[in-house]
N, C-alpha and C positions, 0 to 999 in steps of 0.2 A: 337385491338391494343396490346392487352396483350399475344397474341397469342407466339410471340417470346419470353418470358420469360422464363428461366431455372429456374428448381430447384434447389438449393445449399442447402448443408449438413448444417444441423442447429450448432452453438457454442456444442462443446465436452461438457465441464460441466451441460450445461444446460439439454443436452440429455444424461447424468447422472442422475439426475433430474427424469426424465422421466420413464429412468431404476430403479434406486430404487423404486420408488413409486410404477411399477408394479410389483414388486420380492413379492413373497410368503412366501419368505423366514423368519419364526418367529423370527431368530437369525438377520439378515440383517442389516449391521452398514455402514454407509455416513460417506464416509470421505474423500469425494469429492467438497461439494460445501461451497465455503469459507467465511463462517461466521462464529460467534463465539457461540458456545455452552455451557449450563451448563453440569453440570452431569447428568440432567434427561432429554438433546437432547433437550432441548428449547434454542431459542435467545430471553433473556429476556430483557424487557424494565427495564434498571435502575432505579431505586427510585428516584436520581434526578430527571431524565427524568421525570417521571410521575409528578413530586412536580412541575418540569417549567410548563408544560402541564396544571395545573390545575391553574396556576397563571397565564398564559395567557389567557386562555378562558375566566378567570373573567376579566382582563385589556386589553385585546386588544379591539383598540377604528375603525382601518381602513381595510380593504383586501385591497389596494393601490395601486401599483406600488413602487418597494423600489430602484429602478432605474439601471442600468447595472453592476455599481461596485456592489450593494449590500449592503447591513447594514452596516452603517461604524460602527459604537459598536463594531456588530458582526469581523469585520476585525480589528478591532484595539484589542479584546481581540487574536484572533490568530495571529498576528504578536508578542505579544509580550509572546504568551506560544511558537510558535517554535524556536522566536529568543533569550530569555530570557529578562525579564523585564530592567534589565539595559542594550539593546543594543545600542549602539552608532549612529548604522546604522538610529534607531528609532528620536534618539534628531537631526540628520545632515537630515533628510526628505530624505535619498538614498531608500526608501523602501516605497512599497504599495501593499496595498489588492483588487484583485479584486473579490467577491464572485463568486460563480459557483457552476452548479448541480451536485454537488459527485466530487468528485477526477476525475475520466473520464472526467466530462466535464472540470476542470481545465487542465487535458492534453490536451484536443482539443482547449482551448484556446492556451496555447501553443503552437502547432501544426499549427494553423493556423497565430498567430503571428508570428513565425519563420519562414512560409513559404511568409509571406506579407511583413515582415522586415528586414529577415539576407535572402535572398534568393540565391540559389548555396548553401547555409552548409546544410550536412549531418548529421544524427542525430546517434549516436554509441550508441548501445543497451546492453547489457549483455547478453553473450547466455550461459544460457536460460535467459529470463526474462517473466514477463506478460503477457503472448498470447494479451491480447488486446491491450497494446502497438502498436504491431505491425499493428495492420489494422486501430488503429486511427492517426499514422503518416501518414501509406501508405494512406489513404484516405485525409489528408490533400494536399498531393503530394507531399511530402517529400522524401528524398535516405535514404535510409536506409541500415545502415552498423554494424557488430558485434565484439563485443571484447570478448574473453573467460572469464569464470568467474567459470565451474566447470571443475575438470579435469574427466581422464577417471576413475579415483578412485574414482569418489562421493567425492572429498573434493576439499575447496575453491582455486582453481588457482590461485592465486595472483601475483605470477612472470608472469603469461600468460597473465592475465587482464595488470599489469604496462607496461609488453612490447608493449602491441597495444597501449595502451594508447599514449606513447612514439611515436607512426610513426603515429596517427591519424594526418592529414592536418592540420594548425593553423587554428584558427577562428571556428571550426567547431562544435557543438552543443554535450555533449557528458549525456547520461543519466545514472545516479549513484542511487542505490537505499539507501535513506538513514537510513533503519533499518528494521529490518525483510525483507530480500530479499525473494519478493514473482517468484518464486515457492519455493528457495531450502534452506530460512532459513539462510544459509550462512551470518552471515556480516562480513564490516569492521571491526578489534580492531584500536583501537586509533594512534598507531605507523603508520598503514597501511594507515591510513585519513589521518596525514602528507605529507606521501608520494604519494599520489592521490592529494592533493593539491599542491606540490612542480611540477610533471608534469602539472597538468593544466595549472598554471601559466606560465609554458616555454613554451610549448605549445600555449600559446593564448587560451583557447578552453574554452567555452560557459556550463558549468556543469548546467544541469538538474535536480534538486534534486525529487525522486519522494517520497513525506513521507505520507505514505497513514495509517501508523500503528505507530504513538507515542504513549509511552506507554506501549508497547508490548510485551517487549522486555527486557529492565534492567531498565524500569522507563522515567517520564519525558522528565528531563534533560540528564538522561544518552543516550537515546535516539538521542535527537538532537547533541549529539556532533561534528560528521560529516557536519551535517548544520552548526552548528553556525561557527565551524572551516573555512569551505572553503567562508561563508558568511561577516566572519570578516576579509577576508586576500584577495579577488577579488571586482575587479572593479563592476564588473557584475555578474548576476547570476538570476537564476527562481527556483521558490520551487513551487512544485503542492502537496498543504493537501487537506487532508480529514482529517471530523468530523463522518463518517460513524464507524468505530470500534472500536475506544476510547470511542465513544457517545452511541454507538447499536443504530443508528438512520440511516439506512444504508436506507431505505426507503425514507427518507426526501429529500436526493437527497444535502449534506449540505459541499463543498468543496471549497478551495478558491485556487487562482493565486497570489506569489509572487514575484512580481518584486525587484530586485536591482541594482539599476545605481551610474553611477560615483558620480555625484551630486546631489540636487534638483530640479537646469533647465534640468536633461535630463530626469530623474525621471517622471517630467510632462510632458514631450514630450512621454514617454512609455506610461503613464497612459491614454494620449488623444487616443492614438491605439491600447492600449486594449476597452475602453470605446464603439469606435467602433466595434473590432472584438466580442463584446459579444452578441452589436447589431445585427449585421448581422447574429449570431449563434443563439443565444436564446431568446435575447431581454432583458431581466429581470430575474432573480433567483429565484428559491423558497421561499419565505420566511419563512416559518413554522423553519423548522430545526434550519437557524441560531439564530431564537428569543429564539429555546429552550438552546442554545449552552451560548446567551447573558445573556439570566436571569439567567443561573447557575452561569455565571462567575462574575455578576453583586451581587452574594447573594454570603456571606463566607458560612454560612450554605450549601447549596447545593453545591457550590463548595469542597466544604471537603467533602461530601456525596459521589459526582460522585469520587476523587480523591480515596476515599477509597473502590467503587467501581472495579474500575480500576487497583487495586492493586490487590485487590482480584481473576480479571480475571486473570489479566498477572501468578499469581502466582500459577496457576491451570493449565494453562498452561506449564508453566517449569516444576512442578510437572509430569506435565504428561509424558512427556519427560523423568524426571529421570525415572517414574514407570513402561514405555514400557521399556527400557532398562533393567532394575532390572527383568521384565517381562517374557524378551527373556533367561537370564540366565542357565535356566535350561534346555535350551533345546539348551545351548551352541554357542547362538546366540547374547549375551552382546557383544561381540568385535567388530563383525562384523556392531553390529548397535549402536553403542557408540557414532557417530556421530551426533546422532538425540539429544541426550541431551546436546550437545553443541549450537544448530542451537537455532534461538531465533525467535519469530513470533508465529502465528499461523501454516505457511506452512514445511513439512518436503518434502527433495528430499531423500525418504529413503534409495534408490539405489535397489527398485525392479525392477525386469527386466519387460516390455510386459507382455512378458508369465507368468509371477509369479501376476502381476496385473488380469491379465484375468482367471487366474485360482482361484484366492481368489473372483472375482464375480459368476465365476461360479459354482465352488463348494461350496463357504461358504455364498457369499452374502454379502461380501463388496466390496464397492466403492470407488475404488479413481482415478485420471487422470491414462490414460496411461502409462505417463514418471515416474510413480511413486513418485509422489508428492500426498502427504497427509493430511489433515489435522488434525492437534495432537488436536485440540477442537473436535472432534468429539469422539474421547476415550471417556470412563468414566468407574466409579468404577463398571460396572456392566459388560461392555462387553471388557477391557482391558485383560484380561486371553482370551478371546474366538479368542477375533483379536490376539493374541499372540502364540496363539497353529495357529489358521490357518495357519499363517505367515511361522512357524516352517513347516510345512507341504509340501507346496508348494518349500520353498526353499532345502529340503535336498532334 
């Protein structure tokens, strides 16, 4: 029966993955697959993290069943870090958590609720956006349509993204990244969320919030601004988090599904059809991740721990950004890539070409996608001169 099977190319990154790990290369730097790194190329487990971890192994009393929404604890401390503790939304019941495994899988509840509830809307992506986006819509069965987001300069399109925005169909499902846009870095500023909020609403259209990196970025709150904005000014609205890279618990598999409805009777009417859609998808959540997510936020101590954690990445991060640029300098190269220290995230879209990617794997031994997307966690003080003369190399 197997016999008709084709082979298919495995995921690009992963088979990055694969290529680094066989390069010989002593010099060889990944900065390709997207996690977060220290300076010495580890994804370390935070101090909180470890501090929840050993506080649960001595009080956890069940392995249970924690049921399809997921830990309400666990959801009611993320609804009230993305939407800030005094939201309004929180006191009128227009909002709910449904937990899910990773971010991905809160998009595919997504995906599959939109495809069972709003069906006929089209879901508008940013091009570029998350390679896997796209096969987790298209696999739900969803249309899938694009709005610009970079120009052919490598910088944010913003007149190009407002114009489609402006002619997408009313009603129709539109996905907004709300900080560190992953691949290219790029975000909203605050002027620009007004005005992505002022269309939606004329529009009708269904915003998407994908926040898979609070924190990351300029902090917190300054993070969520995009959310809270388009969250406190529409009827309706979905936010798909992740606790994977604020947390470095990217393994646990720890993301959640938020809903916002007009009221609290519709509110429950969502919540009973998510309830469902997770059933038929996965049944039940992880539980590990979000207990470690709860004890932290349950403890000021660890709480303050992880926060000054997280500070700490985010700001090694920007660092790095200024210190590739500062890097390129000498070799007359600061201008051209001045843009990377503005981008905020993990991900840079540096604007290497194909060939300027393929020839830094093959002559020097780094890694990063294709389209030249990068990861600035993968720098550090030991190999930022080396990725920096390559760079220089390839491109003159």
């Amino acid at each position: 029966m197997f016999e008709p099977i084709e082979r298919v190319p495995g995921d690009a990154i992963l088979g990055l993955i694969e290529a680094f790990k066989s390069d010989s290369n002593p010099n060889k730097v990944d900065l390709g697959v997207g996690v977060y790194r220290d300076d010495n190329g580890i994804t370390p487990v935070m101090r909180a993290v470890k501090a929840a971890e050993k506080q649960l192994i001595e009080s956890e009393k069940t392995k249970a069943y924690i049921g399809s929404h997921g830990d309400p604890d666990y959801g009611s401390h993320v609804l009230r870090t993305v939407l800030g503790e005094d939201s309004r939304l929180l006191a009128d019941n227009r909002v709910s958590a449904t937990q899910s495994p990773g971010g991905t899988g809160a998009l595919r509840l997504a995906a599959d609720f939109i495809a069972s509830q709003l069906p006929g809307k089209s879901i508008w992506l940013s091009d570029p956006t998350w390679p896997n986006h796209l096969g987790v819509f298209a696999a739900a069965g969803l249309n899938l349509e694009k709005y610009p987001y970079v120009d052919a300069d490598n910088r944010l399109d913003f007149d190009g993204m407002l114009g489609a925005l402006k002619k997408i169909p009313e009603g129709d499902v539109v996905l907004l990244h709300a900080c560190c846009h992953n691949p290219t870095g790029f975000d909203l500023s605050q002027d620009q969320w007004q005005q992505v909020l002022e269309v939606v609403k004329a529009r009708a259209l269904l915003p998407l919030l994908d926040f898979a990196y609070q924190g990351f970025g300029d902090g917190m709150d300054e993070d969520a601004y995009g959310v809270r904005l388009l969250a406190e000014n529409l009827d309706e609205a979905i936010i798909t988090q992740s606790c994977s890279k604020n947390f470095g618990i990217y393994r646990e598999r720890t993301g959640c599904f938020i809903a916002i409805a007009k009221n609290s009777e519709e509110m429950e009417d969502v919540r009973s059809q998510l309830a469902i859609t997770a059933r038929e998808n996965y049944s039940n959540p992880p539980a590990h991740g979000s207990a470690i997510v709860a004890t932290i936020f349950n403890s000021p101590e660890l709480k303050q721990m992880w926060r000054e954690e997280l500070d700490q990445m985010r700001a090694r991060i920007n660092g790095l950004r200024s210190d590739f640029v500062k890097a390129l300098a000498p070799h007359g190269l600061d201008e051209r890539f001045a843009h990377v220290a503005e981008q905020r995230g993990m991900f840079s879209y540096t604007g290497l070409k194909p060939e300027h990617v393929e020839k830094l794997r093959d002559k020097h031994g780094i890694y990063m996608v294709k389209s030249g997307r990068a990861n600035v966690a993968g720098l550090s003080s030991t190999n930022l001169e080396y990725v920096c003369n390559a760079i220089a190399d390839v491109v003159k």
